[in-house]
Each structure stands twice: as structure tokens, then as C-alpha cells.
DRENKOLGU-887658 format. One record per residue: residue in one letter; x, y, z of N, C-alpha, C, O in turn; residue number from 1. Coordinates in nm, 3 decimals. Atoms other than C-alpha are relative to their C-alpha. Example, Ala and Ser with C-alpha at 12.3 -4.5 7.8 and 13.67 -1.06 7.14 Angstrom:
REM DRENKOLGU-887658
+------+---------+---------+---------+---------+---------+---------+---------+---------+---------+---------+---------+---------+-----+
: code :     n.x :     n.y :     n.z :    ca.x :    ca.y :    ca.z :     c.x :     c.y :     c.z :     o.x :     o.y :     o.z : pos :
+------+---------+---------+---------+---------+---------+---------+---------+---------+---------+---------+---------+---------+-----+
:    a :   0.089 :  -0.119 :   0.000 :   1.230 :  -0.450 :   0.780 :   0.090 :   0.120 :   0.000 :   0.194 :   0.118 :   0.066 :   1 :
:    s :  -0.082 :  -0.119 :  -0.006 :   1.367 :  -0.106 :   0.714 :  -0.077 :   0.109 :   0.073 :  -0.026 :   0.220 :   0.090 :   2 :
+------+---------+---------+---------+---------+---------+---------+---------+---------+---------+---------+---------+---------+-----+
//
This chain:
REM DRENKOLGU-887658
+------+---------+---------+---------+---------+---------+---------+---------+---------+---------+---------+---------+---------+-----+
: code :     n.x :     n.y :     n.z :    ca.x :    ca.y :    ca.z :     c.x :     c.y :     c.z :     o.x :     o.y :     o.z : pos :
+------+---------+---------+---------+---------+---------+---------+---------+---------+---------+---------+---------+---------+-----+
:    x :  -0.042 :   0.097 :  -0.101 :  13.660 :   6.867 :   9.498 :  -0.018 :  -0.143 :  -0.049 :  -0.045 :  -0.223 :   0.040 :   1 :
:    x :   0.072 :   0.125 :   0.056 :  13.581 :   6.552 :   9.271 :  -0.088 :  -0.074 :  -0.003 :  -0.084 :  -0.189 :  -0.046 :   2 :
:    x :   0.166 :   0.027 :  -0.013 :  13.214 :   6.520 :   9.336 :  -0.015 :   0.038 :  -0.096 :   0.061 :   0.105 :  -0.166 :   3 :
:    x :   0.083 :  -0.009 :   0.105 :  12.928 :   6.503 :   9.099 :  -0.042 :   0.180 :   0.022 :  -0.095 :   0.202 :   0.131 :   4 :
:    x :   0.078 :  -0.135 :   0.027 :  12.821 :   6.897 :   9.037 :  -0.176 :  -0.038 :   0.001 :  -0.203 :  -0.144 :  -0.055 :   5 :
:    x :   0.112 :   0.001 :   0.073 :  12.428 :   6.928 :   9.019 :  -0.020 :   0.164 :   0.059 :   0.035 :   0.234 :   0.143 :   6 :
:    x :   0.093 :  -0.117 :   0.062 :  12.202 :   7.225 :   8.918 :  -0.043 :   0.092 :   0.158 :  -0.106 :   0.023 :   0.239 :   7 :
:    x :   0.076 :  -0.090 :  -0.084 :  12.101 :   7.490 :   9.186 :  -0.145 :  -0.020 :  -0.037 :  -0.177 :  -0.041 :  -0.153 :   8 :
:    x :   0.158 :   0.023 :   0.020 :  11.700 :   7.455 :   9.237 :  -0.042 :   0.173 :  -0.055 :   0.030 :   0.273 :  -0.052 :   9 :
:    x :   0.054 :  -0.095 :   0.037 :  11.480 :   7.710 :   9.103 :  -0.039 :   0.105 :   0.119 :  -0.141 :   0.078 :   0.181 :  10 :
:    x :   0.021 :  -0.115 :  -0.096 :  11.486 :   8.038 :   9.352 :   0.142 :  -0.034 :   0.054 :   0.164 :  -0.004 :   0.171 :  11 :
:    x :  -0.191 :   0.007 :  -0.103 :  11.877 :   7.962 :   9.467 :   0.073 :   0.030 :  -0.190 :   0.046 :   0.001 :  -0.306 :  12 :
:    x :  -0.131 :   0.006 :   0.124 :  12.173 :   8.056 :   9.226 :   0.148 :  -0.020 :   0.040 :   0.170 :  -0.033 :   0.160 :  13 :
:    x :  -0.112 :  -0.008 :  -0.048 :  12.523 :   8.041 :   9.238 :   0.122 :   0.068 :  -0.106 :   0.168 :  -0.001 :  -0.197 :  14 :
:    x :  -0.042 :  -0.113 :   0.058 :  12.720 :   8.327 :   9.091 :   0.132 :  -0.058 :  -0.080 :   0.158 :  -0.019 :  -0.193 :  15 :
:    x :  -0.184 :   0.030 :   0.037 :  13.119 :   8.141 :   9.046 :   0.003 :  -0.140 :  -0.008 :  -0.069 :  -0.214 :   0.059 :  16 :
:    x :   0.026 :   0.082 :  -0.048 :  13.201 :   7.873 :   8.981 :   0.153 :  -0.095 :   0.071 :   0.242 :  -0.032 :   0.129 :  17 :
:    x :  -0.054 :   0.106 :  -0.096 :  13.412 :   7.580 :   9.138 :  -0.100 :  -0.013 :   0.137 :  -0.218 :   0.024 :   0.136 :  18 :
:    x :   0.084 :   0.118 :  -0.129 :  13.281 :   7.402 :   9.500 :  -0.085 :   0.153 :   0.031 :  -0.072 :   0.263 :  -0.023 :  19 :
:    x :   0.032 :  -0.105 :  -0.037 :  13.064 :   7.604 :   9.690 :  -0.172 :  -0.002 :   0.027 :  -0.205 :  -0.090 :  -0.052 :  20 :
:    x :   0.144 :   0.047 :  -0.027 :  12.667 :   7.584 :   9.786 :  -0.055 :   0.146 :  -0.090 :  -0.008 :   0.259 :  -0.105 :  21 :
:    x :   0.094 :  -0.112 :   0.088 :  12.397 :   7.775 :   9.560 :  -0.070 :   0.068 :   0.169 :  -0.097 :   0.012 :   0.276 :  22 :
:    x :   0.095 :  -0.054 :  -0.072 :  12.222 :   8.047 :   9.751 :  -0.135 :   0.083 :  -0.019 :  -0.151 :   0.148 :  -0.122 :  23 :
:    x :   0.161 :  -0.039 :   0.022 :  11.845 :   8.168 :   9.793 :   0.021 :   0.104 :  -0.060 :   0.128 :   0.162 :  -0.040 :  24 :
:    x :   0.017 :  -0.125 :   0.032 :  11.738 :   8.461 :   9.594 :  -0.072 :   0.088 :   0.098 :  -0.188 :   0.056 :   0.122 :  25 :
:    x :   0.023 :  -0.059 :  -0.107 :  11.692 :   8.716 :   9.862 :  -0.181 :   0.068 :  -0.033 :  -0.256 :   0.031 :  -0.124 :  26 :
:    x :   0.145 :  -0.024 :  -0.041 :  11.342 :   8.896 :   9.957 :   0.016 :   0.133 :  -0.129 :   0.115 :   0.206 :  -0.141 :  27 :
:    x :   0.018 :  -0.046 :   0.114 :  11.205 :   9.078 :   9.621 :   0.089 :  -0.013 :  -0.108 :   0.143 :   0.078 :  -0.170 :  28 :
:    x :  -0.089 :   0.050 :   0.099 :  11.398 :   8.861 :   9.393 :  -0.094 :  -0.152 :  -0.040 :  -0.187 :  -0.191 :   0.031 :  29 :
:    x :   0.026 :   0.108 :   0.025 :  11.315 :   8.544 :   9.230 :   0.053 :  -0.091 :  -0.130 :   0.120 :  -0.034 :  -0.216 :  30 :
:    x :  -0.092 :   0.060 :   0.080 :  11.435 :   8.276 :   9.008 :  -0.075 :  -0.139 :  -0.046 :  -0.093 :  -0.234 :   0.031 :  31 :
:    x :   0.136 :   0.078 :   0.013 :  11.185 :   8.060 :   8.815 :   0.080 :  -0.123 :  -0.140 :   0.032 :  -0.172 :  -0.242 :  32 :
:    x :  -0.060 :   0.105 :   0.116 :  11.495 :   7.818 :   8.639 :   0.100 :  -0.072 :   0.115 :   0.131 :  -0.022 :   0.223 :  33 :
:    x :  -0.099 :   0.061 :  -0.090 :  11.736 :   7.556 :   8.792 :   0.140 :   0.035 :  -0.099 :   0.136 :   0.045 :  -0.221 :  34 :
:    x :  -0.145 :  -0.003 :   0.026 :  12.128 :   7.608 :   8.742 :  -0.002 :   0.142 :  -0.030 :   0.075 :   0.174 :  -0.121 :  35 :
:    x :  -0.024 :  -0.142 :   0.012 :  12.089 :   7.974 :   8.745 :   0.123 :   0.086 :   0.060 :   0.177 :   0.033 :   0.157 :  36 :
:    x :  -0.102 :  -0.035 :  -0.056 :  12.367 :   8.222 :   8.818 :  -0.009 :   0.155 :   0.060 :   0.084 :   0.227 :   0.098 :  37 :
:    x :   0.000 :  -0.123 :  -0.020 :  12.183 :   8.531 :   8.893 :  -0.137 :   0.009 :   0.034 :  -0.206 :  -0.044 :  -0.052 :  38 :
:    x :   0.170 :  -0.007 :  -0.002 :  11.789 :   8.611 :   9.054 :  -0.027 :   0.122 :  -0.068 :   0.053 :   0.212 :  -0.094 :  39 :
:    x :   0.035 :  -0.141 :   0.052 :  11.590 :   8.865 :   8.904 :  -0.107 :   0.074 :   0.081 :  -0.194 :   0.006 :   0.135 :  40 :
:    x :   0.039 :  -0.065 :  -0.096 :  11.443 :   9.167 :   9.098 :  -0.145 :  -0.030 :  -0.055 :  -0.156 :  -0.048 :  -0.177 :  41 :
:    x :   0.128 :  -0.034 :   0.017 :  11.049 :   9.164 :   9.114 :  -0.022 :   0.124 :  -0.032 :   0.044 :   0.212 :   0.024 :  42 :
:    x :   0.045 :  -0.077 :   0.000 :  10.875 :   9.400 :   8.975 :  -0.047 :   0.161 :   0.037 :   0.013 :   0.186 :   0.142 :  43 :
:    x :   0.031 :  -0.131 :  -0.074 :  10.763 :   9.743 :   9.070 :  -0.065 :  -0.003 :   0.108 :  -0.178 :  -0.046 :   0.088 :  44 :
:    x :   0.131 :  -0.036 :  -0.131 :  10.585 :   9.800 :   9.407 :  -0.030 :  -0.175 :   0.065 :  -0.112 :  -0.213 :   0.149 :  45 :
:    x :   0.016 :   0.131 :  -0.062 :  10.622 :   9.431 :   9.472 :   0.082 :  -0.076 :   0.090 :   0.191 :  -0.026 :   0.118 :  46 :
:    x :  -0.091 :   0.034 :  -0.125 :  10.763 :   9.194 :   9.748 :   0.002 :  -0.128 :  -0.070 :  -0.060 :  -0.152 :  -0.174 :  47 :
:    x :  -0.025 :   0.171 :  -0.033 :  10.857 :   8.825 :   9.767 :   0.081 :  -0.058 :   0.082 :   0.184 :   0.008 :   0.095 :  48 :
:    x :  -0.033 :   0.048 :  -0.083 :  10.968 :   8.575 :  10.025 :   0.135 :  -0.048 :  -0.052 :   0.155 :  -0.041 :  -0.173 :  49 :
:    x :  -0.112 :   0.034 :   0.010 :  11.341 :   8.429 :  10.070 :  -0.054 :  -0.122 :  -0.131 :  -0.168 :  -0.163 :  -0.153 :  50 :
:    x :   0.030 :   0.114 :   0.131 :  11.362 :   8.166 :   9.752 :  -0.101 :  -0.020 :  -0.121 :  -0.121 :  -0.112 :  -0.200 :  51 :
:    x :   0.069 :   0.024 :   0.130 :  11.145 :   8.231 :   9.521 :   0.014 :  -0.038 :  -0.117 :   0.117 :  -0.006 :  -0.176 :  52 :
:    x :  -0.006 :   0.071 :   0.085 :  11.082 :   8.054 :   9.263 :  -0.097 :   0.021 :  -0.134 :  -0.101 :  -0.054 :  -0.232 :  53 :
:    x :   0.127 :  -0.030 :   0.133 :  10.788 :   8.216 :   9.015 :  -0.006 :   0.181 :   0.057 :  -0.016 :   0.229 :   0.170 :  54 :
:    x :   0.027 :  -0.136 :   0.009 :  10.764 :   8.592 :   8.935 :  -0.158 :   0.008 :   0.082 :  -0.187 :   0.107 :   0.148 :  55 :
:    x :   0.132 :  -0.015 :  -0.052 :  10.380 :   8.501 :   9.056 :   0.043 :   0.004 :   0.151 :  -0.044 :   0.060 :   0.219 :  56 :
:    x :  -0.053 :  -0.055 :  -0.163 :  10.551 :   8.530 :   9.421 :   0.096 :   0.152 :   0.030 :   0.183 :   0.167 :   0.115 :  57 :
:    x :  -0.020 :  -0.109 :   0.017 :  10.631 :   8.860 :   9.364 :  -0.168 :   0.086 :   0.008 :  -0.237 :   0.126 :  -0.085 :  58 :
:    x :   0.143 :  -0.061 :  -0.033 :  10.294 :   9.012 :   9.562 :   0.009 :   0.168 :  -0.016 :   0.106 :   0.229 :  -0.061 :  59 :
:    x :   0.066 :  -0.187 :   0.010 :  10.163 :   9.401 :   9.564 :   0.047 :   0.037 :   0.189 :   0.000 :  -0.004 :   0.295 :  60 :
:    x :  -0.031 :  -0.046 :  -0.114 :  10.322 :   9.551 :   9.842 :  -0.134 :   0.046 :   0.098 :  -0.253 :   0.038 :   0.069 :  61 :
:    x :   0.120 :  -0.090 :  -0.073 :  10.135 :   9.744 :  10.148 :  -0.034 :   0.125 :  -0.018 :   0.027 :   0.206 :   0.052 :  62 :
:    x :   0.013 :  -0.133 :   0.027 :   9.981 :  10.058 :  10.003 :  -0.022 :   0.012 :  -0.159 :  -0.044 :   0.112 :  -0.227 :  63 :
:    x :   0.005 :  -0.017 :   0.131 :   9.970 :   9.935 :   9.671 :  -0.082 :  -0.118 :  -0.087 :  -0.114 :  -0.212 :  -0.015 :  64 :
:    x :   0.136 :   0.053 :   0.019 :   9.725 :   9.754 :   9.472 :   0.022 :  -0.104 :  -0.175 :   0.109 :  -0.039 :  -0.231 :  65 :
:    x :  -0.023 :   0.071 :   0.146 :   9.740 :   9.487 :   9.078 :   0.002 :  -0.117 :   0.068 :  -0.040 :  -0.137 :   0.182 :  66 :
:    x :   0.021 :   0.153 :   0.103 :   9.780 :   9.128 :   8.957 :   0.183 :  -0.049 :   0.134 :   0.263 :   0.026 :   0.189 :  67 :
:    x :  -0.098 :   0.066 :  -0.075 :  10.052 :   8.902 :   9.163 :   0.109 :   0.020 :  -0.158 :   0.058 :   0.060 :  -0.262 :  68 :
:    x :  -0.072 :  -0.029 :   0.085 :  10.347 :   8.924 :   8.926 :   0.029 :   0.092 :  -0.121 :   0.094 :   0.066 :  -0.222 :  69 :
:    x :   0.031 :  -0.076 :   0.081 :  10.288 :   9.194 :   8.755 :   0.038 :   0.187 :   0.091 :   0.015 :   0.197 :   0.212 :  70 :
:    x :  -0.023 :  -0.098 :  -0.117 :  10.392 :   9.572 :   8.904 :  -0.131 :   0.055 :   0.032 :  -0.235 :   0.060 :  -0.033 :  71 :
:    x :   0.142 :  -0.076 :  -0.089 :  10.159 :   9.753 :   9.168 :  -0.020 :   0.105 :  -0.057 :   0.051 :   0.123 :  -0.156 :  72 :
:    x :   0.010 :  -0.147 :   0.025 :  10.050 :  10.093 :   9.113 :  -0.030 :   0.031 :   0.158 :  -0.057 :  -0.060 :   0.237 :  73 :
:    x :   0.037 :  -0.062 :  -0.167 :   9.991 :  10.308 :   9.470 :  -0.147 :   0.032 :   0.007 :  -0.225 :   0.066 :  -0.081 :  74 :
:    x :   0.134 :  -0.033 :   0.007 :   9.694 :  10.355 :   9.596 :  -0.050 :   0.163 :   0.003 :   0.015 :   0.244 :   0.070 :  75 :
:    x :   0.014 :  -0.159 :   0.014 :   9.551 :  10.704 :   9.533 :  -0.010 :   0.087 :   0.128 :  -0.018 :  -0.011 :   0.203 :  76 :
:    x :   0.006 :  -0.035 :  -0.066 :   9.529 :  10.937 :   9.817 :  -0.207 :   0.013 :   0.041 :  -0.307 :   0.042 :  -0.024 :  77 :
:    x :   0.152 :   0.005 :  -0.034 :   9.197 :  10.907 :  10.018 :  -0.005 :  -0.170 :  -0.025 :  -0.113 :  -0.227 :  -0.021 :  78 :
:    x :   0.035 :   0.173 :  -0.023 :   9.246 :  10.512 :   9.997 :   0.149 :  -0.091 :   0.000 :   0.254 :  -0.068 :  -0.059 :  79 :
:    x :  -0.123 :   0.070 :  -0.062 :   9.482 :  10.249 :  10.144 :  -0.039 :  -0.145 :  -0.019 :  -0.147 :  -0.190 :  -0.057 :  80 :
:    x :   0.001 :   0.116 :  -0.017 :   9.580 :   9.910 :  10.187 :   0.089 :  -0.070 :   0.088 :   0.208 :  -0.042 :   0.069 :  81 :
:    x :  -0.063 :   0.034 :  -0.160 :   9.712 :   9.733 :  10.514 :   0.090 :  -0.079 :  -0.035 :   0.202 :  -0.058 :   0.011 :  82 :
:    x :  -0.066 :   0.133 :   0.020 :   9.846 :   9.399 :  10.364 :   0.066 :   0.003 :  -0.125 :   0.043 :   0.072 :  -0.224 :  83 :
:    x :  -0.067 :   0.058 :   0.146 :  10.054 :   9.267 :  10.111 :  -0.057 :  -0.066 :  -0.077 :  -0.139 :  -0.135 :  -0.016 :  84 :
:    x :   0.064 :   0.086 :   0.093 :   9.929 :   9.086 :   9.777 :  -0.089 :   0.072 :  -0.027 :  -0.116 :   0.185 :   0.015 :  85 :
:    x :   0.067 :  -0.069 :   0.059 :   9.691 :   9.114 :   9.567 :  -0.136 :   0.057 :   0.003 :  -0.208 :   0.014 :   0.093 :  86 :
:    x :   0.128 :  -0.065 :  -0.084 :   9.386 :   9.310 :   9.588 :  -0.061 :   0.144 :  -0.002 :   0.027 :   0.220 :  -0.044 :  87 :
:    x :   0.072 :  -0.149 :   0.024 :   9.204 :   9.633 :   9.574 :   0.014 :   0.105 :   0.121 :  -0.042 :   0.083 :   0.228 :  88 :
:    x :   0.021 :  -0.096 :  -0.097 :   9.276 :   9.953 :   9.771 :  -0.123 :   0.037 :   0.053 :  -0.214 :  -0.004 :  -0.020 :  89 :
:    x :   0.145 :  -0.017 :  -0.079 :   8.974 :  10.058 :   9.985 :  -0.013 :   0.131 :   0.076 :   0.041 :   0.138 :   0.186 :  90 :
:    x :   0.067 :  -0.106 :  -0.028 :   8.822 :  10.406 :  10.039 :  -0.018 :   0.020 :   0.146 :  -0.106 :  -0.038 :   0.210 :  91 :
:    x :   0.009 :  -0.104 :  -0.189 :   8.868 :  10.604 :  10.419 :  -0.062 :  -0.014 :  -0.001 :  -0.115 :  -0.018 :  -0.112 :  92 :
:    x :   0.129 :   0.020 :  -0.062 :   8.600 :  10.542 :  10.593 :  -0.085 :   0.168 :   0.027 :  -0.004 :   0.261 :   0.029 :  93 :
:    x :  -0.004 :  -0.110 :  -0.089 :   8.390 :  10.854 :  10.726 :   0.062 :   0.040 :   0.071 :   0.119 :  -0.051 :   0.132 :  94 :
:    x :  -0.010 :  -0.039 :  -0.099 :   8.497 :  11.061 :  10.941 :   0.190 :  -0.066 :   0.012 :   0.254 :  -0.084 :   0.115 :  95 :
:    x :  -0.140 :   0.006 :   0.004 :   8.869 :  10.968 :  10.816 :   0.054 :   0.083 :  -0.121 :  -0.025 :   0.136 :  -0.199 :  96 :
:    x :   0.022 :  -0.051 :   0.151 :   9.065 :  11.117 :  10.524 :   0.169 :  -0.113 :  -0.012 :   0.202 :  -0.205 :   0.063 :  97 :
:    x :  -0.181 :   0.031 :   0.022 :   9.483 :  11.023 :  10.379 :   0.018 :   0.060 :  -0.133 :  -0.016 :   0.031 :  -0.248 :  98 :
:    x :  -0.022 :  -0.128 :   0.096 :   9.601 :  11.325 :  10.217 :   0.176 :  -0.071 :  -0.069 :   0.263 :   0.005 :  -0.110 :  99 :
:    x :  -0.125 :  -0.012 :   0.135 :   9.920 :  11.073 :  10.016 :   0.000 :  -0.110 :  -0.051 :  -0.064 :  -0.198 :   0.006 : 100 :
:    x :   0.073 :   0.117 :   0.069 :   9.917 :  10.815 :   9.774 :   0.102 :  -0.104 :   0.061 :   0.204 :  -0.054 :   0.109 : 101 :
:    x :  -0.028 :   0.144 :  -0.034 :  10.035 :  10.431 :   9.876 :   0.024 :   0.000 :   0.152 :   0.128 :  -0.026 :   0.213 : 102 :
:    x :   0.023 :  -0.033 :  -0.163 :   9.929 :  10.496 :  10.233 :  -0.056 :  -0.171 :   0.092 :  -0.094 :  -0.253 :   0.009 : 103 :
:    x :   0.010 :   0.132 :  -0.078 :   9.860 :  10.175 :  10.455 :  -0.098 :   0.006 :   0.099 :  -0.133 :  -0.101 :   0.149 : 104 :
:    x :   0.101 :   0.001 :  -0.075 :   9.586 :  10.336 :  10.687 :  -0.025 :   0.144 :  -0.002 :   0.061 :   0.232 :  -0.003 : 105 :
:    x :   0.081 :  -0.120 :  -0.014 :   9.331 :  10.617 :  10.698 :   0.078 :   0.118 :   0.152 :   0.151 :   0.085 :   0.244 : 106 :
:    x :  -0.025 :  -0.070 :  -0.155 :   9.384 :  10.919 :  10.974 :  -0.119 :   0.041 :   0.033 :  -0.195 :   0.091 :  -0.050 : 107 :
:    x :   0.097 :  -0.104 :  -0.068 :   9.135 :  11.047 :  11.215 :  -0.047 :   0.069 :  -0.057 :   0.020 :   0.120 :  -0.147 : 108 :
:    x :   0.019 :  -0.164 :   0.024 :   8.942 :  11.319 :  11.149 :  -0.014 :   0.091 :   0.135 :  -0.080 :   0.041 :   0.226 : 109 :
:    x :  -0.040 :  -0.051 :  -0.123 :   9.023 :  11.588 :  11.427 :  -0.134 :  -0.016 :   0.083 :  -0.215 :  -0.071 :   0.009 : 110 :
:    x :   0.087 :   0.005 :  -0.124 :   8.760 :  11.588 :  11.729 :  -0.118 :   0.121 :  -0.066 :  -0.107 :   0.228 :  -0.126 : 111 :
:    x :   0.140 :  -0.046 :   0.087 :   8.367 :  11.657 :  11.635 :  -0.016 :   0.065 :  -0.127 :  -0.087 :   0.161 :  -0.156 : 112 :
:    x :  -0.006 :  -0.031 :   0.201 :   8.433 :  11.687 :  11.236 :  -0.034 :  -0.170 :  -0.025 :  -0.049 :  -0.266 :   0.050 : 113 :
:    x :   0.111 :   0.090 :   0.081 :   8.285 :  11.448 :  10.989 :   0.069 :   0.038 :  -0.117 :   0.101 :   0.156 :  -0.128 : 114 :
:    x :  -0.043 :   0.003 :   0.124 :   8.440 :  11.360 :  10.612 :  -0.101 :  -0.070 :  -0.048 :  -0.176 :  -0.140 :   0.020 : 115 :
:    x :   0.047 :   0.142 :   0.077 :   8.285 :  11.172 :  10.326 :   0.101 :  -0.118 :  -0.042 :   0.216 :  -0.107 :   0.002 : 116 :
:    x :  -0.043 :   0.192 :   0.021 :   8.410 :  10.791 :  10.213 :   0.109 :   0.112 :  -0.137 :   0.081 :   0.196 :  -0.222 : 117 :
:    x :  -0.111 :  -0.028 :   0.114 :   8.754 :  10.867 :  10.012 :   0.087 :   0.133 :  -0.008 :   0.179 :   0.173 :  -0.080 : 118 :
:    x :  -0.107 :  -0.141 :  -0.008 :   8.845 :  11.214 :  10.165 :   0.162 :   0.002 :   0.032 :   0.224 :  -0.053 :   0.123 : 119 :
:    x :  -0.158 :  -0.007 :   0.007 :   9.215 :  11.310 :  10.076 :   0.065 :   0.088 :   0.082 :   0.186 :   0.082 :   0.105 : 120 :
:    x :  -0.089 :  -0.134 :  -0.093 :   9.285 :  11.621 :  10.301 :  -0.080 :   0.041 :   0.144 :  -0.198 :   0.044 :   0.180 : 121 :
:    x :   0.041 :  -0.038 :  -0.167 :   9.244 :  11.718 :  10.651 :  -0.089 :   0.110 :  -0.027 :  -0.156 :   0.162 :   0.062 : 122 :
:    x :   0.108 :  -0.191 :   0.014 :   9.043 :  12.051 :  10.507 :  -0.157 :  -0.104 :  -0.032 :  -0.268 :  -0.050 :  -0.034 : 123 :
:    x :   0.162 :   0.055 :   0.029 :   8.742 :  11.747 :  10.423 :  -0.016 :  -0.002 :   0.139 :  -0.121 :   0.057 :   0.165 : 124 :
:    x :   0.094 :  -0.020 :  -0.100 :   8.690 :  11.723 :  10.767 :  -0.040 :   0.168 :   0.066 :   0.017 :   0.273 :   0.097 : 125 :
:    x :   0.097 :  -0.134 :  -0.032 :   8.410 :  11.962 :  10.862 :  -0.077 :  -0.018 :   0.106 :  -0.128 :  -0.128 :   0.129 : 126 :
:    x :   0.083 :   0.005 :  -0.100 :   8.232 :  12.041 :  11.142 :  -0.133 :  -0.091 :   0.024 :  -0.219 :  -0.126 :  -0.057 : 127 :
:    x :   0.177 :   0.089 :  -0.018 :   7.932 :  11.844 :  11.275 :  -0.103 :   0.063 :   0.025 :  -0.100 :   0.150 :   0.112 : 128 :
:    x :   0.120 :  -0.100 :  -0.061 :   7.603 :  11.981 :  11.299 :   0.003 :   0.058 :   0.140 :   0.041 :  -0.023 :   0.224 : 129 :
:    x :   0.019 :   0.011 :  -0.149 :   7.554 :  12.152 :  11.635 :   0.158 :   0.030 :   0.044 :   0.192 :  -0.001 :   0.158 : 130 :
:    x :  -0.151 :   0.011 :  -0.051 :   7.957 :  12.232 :  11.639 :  -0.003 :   0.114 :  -0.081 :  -0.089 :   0.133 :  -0.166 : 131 :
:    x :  -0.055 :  -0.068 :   0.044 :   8.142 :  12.521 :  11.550 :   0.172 :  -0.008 :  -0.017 :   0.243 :  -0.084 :   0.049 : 132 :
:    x :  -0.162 :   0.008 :   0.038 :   8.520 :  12.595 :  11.399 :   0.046 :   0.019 :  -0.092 :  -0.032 :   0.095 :  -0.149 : 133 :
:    x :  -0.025 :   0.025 :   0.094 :   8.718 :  12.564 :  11.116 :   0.041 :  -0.150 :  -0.074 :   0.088 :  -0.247 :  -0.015 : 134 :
:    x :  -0.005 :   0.125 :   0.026 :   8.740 :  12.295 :  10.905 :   0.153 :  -0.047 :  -0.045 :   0.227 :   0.038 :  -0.094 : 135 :
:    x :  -0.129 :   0.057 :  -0.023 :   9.066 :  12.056 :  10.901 :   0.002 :   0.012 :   0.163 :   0.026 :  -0.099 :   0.213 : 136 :
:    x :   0.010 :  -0.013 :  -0.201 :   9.046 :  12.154 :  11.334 :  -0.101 :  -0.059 :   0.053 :  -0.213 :  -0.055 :   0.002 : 137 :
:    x :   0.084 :   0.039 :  -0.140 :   8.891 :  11.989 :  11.641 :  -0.109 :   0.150 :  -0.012 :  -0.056 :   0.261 :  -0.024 : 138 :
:    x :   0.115 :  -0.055 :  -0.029 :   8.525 :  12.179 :  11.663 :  -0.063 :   0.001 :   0.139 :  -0.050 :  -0.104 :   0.202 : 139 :
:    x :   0.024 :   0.012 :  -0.124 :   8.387 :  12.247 :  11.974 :  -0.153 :   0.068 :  -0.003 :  -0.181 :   0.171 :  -0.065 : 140 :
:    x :   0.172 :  -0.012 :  -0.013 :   7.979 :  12.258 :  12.056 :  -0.041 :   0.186 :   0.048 :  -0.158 :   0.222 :   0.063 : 141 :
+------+---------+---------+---------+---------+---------+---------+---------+---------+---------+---------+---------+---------+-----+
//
């Protein structure tokens, strides 16, 4: 249109060219150069916000656990993680278990059973003293 051209910012590209506005690199993408014509996907197991602009905004999803720009791994079964970014999965509590890996929250253990810290299968919960049943089932006194 006989305007000055300039550079798309770093986290926007613009694919064609002639007139036309650069646009954001969408959510798990990013783009860490100006005048770019293409974003690049984040990582494995990772997220990032509209526009990014540094692979280091490419966080550890929910359920999965590493280094900001870098891919996640899942968290093992018997431990979760609620939030996004970076950070360490964290071990079921008692008296919970999560029998699959990159899980986001512990489950119950059925009614008067008891697990230890990191149980993976509904068969860890076991009866409570003073209770009878089988174990993985609600126990009853």
C-alpha cells in the first residue's frame, strides 16, 4: 500500500507477504526473533500463553513435572501435580492412591481403608484396624 514495512515483534509472525498485520503465536507456540514468518511449537508436555516470545514461556503442563523450556516428563503414578510450570510432582497423601501417570489429583481411598504416601492402586487401600473387608473396598467395623 506504499507505507514503510517494519518487522513483526518477537512472539507475532506473518506467514505472506504484501499488506497485512503480523499475528500472535498461538497458545504452546512461541517465537523468540522479530520479522519471523513462522512460531515454533513448545516442547513436550509444555504450555505457553498467546505471544510468546522465549521458549522459557513454554511451562510444564498440569500432571507433569522439569525445567521451564525444556520438555516435562509425567508424573509417575501415585503422584500428581495441580498447576502448570515448573516444579516437582508430589506424593498422595495417606489414605489416597492414583493408579496413572500425569494425573493432576490423588483419589480417595474407599470408606474406612488407609494407604501409605505414594500409593498407585486402589488394592493399597486396606482396611483400618478394627474394620473388616477386602482391600481396594469400603470396610465396614
Amino acid at each position: 500500500d506504499g507505507s514503510a514495512c517494519r518487522a513483526c515483534a518477537a512472539g507475532s509472525f506473518k506467514a505472506v507477504n504484501g499488506s497485512g498485520s503480523c499475528t500472535a503465536c498461538g497458545v504452546g507456540e512461541y517465537l523468540n526473533e522479530t520479522g519471523g514468518s513462522a512460531c515454533v511449537t513448545c516442547p513436550a508436555n509444555t504450555v505457553s500463553v498467546i505471544g510468546s516470545d522465549s521458549i522459557e514461556d513454554c511451562i510444564c503442563q498440569i500432571g507433569h513435572e522439569g525445567s521451564d523450556g525444556s520438555a516435562c516428563r509425567a508424573c509417575a503414578a501415585g503422584s500428581f501435580k495441580a498447576v502448570n510450570g515448573s516444579g516437582s510432582c508430589t506424593a498422595c497423601g495417606v489414605g489416597e492412591y492414583l493408579n496413572e501417570t500425569g494425573g493432576s489429583a490423588c483419589v480417595t481411598c474407599p470408606a474406612n481403608t488407609v494407604s501409605v504416601i505414594g500409593s498407585d492402586s486402589i488394592e493399597d487401600c486396606i482396611c483400618q484396624i478394627g474394620h473388616e473387608g477386602s482391600d481396594g473396598s469400603a470396610c465396614r467395623a
